[in-house]
Every structure is written in C-alpha cells, then in structure tokens.
N, C-alpha and C positions, 0 to 999 in steps of 0.2 A: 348275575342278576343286577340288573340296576337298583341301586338304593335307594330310597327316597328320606330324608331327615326326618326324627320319630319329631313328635310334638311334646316338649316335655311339664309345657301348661296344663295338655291334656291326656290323662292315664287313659286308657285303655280297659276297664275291665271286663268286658266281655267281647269278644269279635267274634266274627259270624264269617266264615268262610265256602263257599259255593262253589265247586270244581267242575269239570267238563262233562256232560252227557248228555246234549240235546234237549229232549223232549222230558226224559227223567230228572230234570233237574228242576221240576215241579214239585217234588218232595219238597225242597225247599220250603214250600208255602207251606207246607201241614208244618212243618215245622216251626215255622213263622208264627203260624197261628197259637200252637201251643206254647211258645213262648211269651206271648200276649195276654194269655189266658190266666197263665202263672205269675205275671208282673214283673218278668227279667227282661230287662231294655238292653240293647244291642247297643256297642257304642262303636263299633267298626263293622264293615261289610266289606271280602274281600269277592271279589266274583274273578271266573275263567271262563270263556268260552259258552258253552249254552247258559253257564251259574252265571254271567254277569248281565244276563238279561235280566235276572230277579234279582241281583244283585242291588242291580242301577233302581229298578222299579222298588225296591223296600228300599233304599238310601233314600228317594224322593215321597217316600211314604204312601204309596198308591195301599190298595188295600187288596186282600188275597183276591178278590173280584174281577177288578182292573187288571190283576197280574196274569191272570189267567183268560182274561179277554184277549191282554195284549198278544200274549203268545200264542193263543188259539188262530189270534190272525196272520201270524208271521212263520208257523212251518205250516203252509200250507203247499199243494202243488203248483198252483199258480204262482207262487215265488221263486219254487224250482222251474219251472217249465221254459222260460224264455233263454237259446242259446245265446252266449257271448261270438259272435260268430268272427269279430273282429279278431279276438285273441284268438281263436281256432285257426284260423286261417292264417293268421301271422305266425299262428308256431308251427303248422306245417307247411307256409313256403317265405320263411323267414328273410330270404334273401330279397324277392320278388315284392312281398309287403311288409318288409322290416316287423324284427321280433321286440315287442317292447320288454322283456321280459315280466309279462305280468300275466301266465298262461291261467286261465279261466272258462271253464265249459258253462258255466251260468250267470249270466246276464246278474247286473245288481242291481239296478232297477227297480224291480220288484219287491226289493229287500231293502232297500233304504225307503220305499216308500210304506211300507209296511211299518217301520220302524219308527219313521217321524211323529204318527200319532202322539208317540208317550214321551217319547226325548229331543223329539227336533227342537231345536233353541234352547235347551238347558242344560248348564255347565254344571260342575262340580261343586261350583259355589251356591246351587239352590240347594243341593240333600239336606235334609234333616238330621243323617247321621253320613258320617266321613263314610267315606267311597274309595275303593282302591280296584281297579279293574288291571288283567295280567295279559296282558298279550304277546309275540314272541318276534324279536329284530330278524326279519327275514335274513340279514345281511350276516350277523354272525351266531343266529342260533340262540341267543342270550334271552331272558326274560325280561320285559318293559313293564313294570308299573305305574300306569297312566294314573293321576290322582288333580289334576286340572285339566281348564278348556271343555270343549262338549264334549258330554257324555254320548250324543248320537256316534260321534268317531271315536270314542275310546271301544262303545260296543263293535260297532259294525269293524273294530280293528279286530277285536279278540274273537269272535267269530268268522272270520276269512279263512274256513276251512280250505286248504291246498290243493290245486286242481279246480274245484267247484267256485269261488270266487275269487275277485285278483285282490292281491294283498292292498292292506290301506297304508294312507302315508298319514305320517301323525310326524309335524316338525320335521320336517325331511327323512325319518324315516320310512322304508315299508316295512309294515308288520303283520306276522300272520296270523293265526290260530293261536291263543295261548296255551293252549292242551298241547301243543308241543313242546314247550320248554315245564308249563307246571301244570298240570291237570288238578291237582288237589295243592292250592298254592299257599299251605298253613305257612310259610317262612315268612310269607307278609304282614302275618299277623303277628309272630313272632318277635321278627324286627321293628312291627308297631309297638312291642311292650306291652301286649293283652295279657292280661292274667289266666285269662278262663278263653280259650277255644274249638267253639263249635265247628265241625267240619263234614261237611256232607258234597261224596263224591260219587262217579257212577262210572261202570266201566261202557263202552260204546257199544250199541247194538250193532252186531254184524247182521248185514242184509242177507235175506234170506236167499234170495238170485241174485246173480253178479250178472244183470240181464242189460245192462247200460253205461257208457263212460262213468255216469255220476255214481252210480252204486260201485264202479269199478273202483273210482278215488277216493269214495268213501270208505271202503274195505281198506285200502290200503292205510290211511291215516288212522280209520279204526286200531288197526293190529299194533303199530307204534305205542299210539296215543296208551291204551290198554297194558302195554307191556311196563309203559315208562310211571301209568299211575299204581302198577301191583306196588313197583319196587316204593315209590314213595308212599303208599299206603301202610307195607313190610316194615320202612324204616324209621315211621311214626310209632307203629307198635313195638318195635322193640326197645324205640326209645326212652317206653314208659313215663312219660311226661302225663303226670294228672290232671295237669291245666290243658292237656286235647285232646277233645272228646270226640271221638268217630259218630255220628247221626247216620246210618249207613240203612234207608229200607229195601223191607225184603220185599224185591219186584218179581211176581214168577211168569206173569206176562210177557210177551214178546214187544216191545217197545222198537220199533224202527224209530227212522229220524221224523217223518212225516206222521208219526200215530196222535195227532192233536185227541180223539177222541180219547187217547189212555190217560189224558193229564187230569180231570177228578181222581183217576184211582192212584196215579202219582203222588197227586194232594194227600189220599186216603192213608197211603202207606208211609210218607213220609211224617202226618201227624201219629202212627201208631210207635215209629221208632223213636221219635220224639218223646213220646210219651215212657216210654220205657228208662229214659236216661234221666227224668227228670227231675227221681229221688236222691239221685247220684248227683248234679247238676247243683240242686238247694244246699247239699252238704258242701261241695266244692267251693260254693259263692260264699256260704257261712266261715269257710276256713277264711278262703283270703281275703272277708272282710271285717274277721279277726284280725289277721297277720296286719291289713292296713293300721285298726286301730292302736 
C-alpha cells in the first residue's frame, strides 16, 4: 500500500472508516447521526468504494439529507443502462479496432454526471475534516490512498467496479475499485495514528439472477471482494485492538446494487448498531483522553 506521511501537528483521535458495499454503505449515516447526537467529532474519514461516497459527502460536511439525495441519484438504472460500446467492441475484435485496455460494459457518462452535483470542482483542500479515499493500481494490484486534488476523481477512481466501468487515471495511474486491494481499509487510519476507530463495512450483495453481462461482473468481483473482506474483517478481531471498533448493521433485507429505495432502512439500521457501541465508545474516548492528559 502506498503510504501517505501522518500529520504529526495533527493527532488523530477518532477516525471514521467506511468500507465497500454499494447501496449498504448508507449505514454510515445512522451512524453519523448518532455520533452527532452524542458530541463525538470525527477527526479522519477513511472511505472505499461505495463508503467513499459518504465518505467524501461527511468530509465536506453535507448533512444525512444531502447524503442521501446524493446517492439516491447516483445507483439509479439510468446510470447503469447506457452501454460503453466502444470498449465492447474493441475487446472483442481487438485487432480490427484496437484494444485500449480499459474493458467496460457501461458507459460512464451517466456516473460522472450523477456525481458532479456534490463534488464536481471540489478538492480535498475544501473538507471540513481530512479525507483519505483507497482505491486499487490496476497495474500492480497495490492500494492508492488518494488524500489531494478532486475529490470527483478520487470517488469516481475507487468506485470503477471491473468489467462495469473502465478504470480511472489519477496522475498517470489507472485505478480500480478499492474493494480489491482493501474493502474495510482500517490500516489507514492506523498509519494516520487515530486513537479510537470506527469501522463499518458490508459484504456485497450477490444478484439474485446472473441474467446479464453486468450482474454477470458483478457476481464475479462480488465473490473476491467478500472473501478478501471476511479475512480482514477475521484479522481485526483477532487482533483485539480496543481502539477498533466494528459498527457492523444487521441488514436481513436483500440489498442489490440498484435498491436506492433500501437506503432509509440502511440509515435505520446503521443508527441502531451505532447506538449499541456507544456505552462502549464514551468509555474508550474517556481512557485515551486520560492516557493523553
């Protein structure tokens, strides 16, 4: 993983980490909310893949309102619907119209324009609170922690699910999805030097028919993605580390990628697991704001 220099003017004590799963990663915001409600202020946001949409949207301080506008506009079908037919056709007759390698069955278009409302024109240097978005070097596999420049391309980087649309380039790199190198990317926060972190992660809904190319690449990067977040989810608990705290809601709905109507009850569950840690949470911040004094 790429490193980025901690800030050693500015401590860390609480981060807020946001890992991969779509439409699920609206918990988030109940969480958000009960965290506002209690008076514990966030001093990092680490976001992955569908978490660094709410990521970027609470770094720049929108409100659970806004956050859930934004998103309700952006997994829509109309964003899926338009094929990339360019990359389609170059990757199956590659010779005849050269393969760029950047294979994509959906247009992005749609997706950047969706996107621009909340972040077009705004870098890193407007958040309210530091921002670290993870996305993954198509080229060697590695983890990219984007943490300047726009914020529209650091998202639209760490969302470039594989197959469905073509990797983004950030500084000469392409990057993909960041749910492939970290789905739950607490190391960020880690090597930021937070004291206390929150972490709420989701595993991928698998479609229910495999009735289409795009449900087809989506199963596939599903199954990965899912496998690579057990194990890091496995080796945070065994790690028993008291300063990371799992916000994990119980979702027993079927959540696809396009279910924008499940994101209230996303909210709903994500404020009740919140609320659960929260006894636990006051005692933790109490310790290490002993141990500072």
């Amino acid at each position: 993983m790429e490193v980025l220099p901690s800030v050693p003017d500015a401590p860390r004590r609480v981060a807020l980490v946001i890992g991969s799963g779509g439409v699920k990663c609206a918990g988030a915001l109940g969480l958000w909310r009960v965290l506002a409600r209690e008076g514990i202020e966030v001093d990092l946001v680490v976001g992955c893949s569908g978490g660094s949409l709410y990521a970027a949207a609470m770094a720049l301080g929108l409100s659970v309102e806004d956050c859930e506008a934004m998103t309700t506009r952006l997994w829509t079908r109309e964003v899926m619907a338009r094929r990339d037919t360019r990359s389609i056709l170059g990757a199956l007759f590659p010779r005849l119209l050269g393969f760029e390698g950047d294979l994509a069955l959906v247009h992005d278009g749609p997706l950047m324009r969706a996107l621009t409302p909340a972040l077009g024109g705004r870098s890193f240097d407007e958040t309210r609170i530091p921002l670290r978005i993870v996305a993954t070097d198509f080229a060697t596999g590695e983890a990219v922690v984007l943490s300047e420049g726009s914020l529209l391309d650091a998202v639209r980087a760490s969302i470039s699910v594989p197959f469905v649309w073509k990797p983004w380039v950030i500084d000469g790199r392409r990057l993909v999805d960041g749910c492939l190198s970290a789905p739950m990317p607490v190391d960020v926060a880690i090597r930021e030097g937070a004291d206390v972190i929150l972490t709420m992660g989701f595993e991928a809904a698998l479609p229910r028919r495999i009735n289409t190319a795009v449900r087809f690449a989506y199963q596939v990067t599903s199954i990965y993605t899912n496998n690579l977040y057990r194990a890091a989810f496995s080796f945070h608990n065994l790690a028993h580390h008291a300063e990371i705290i799992p916000v994990i809601p119980e979702l027993n709905q079927h959540i696809g990628l396009l279910s924008t109507e499940k994101i209230p009850y996303c909210i709903e569950q994500g404020e009740r697991a919140a609320e659960e840690i929260v006894p636990y949470l006051h005692r933790v911040l109490a310790h290490t704001e002993g141990a500072r004094a």
